[in-house]
N, C-alpha and C positions, 0 to 999 in steps of 0.2 A: 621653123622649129628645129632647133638643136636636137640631135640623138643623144641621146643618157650614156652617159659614160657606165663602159664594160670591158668584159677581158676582150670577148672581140671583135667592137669597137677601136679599142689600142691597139691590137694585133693588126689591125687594116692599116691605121694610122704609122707605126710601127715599121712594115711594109714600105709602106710610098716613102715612106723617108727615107728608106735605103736604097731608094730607085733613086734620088734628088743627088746626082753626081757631084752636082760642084757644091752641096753642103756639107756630103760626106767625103769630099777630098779637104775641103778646108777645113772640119773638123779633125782630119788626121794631122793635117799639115800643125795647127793649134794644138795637139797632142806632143806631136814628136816635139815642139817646140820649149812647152812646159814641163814637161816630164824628162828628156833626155839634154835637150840643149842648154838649156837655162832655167835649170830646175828651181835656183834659190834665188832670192832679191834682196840680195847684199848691194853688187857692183849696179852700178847709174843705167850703162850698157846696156845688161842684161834684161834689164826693170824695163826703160826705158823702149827697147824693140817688142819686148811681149803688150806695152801702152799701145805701142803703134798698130801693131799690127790687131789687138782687137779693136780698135778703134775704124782701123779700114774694112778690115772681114764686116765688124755687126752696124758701123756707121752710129756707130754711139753719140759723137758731135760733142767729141773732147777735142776743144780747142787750142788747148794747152796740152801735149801730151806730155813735155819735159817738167812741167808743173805739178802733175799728177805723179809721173814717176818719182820724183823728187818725195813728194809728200810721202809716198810706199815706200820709202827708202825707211823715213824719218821713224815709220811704223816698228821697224824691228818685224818684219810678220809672218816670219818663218817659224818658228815657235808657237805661235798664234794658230798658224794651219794645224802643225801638228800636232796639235790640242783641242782644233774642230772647235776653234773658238767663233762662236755663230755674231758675236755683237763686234770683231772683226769688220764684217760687211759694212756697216753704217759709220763704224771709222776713216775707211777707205775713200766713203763717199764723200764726208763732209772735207770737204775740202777749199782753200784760200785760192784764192785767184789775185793776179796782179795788181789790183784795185783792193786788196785785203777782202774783196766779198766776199763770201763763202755760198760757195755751189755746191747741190747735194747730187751728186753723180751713181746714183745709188744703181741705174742699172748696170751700169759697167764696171759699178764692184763685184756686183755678183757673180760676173763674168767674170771677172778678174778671179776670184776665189775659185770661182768651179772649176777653172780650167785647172787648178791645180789640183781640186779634191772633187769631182763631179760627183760622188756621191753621198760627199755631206754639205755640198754646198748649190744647192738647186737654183736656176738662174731666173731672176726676175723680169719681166717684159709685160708693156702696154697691153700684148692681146692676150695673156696667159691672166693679168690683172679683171678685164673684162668676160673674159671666159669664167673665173671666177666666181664672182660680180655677179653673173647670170648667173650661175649653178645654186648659187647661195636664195635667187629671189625665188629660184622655181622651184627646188624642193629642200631648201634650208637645209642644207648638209652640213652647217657649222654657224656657230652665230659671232661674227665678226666685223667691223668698221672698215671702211674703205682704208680709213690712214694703218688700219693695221698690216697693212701690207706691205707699205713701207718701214718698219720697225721688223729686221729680217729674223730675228726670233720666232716672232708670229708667224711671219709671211710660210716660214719653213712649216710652223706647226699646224697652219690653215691646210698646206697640201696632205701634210700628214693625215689629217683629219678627212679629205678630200677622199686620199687613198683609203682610209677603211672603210667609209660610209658607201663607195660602192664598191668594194671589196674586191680590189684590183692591187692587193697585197705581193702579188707573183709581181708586179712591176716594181723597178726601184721609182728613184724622183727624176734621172735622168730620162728615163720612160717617159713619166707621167708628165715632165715639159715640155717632153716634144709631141707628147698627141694634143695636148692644151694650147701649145702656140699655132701648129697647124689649122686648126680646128677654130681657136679665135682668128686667126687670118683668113679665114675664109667667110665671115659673118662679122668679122667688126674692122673690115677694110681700111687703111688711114686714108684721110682728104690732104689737101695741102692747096694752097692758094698760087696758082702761079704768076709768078711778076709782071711777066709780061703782058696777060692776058687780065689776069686778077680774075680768073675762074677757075673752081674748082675742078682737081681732076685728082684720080687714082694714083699715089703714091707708091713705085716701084722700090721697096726699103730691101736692106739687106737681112738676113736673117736672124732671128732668137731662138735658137733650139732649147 
């Protein structure tokens, strides 16, 4: 049994996160990054080392990072932030691969946008998804579709929704995803099948705040 989200509840959550060293140094590290170094993504460079490095920090399993930067280039998306343009996010994601297929990378849009605006741009993850998911079956705090989550519109308006219904308004959404991700990681653990063994075991992933 999951605890109902509360103020504190999130104030615990809150807490232990600021003890978890190496998320809050790689969080700083991914600030100073976006904010001071390489603020805009105009130049290939600039685009291109902020792809990498969330890619290696969250383990996102962008293949292609040059591919992806390339595409953020094409976006023009600087103007886009600064206008807290929320359908943005799902531009980012749909993205060509070298086969012309189109991959929907949509968690690592979201990242990709938060870091720049963390507080209009809340970041999406598998266990913040299912934490959700849960919250929605046991006391119907919002009535919404699984696919709506993916459609970041929604997905922003679902937390919004989250946040009033139990009335943890004092939190922004940067808050409220990192008690959501902790909190699904702790009760909806990932599996992964190992090759060599071909048995299931606990998946050490890298973090989604």
């Amino acid at each position: 049994m999951i605890n109902k989200p509360s103020e504190s509840e999130i104030d615990s959550y809150l807490k232990k996160w600021d003890s978890l060293e190496n998320y809050v140094l790689q969080e700083s590290s991914l600030k100073k990054l976006f904010f001071h170094t390489y603020p805009l993504n105009i130049e290939m460079d600039d685009v291109l080392i902020k792809v990498c490095s969330l890619n290696d920090f969250y383990s996102t399993n962008i293949f292609s990072p040059f591919t992806i930067a390339k595409h953020i280039i094409t976006l023009n998306i600087d103007n886009r932030l600064e206008n807290n343009d929320l359908e943005l996010v799902n531009d980012i994601a749909k993205t060509q691969v070298a086969n012309k297929k189109e991959i929907n990378f949509y968690s690592f849009a979201t990242k990709y946008c938060s870091h720049h605006k963390p507080d209009i741009y809340p970041i999406y993850d598998s266990y913040v998804e299912k934490l959700l998911l849960y919250f929605k079956k046991e006391d119907k705090f919002f009535s919404f579709d699984k696919i709506d989550l993916k459609t970041y519109s929604k997905y922003k308006n679902i937390l919004i929704e989250f946040q009033k219904y139990y009335k943890l308004t004092k939190f922004n959404l940067k808050d409220i995803d990192r008690y959501l991700w902790q909190v699904g990681k702790e009760n909806f653990p990932r599996q992964f099948v190992s090759k060599t063994t071909n048995s299931k075991s606990h998946a050490i992933l890298a973090f989604s705040p």
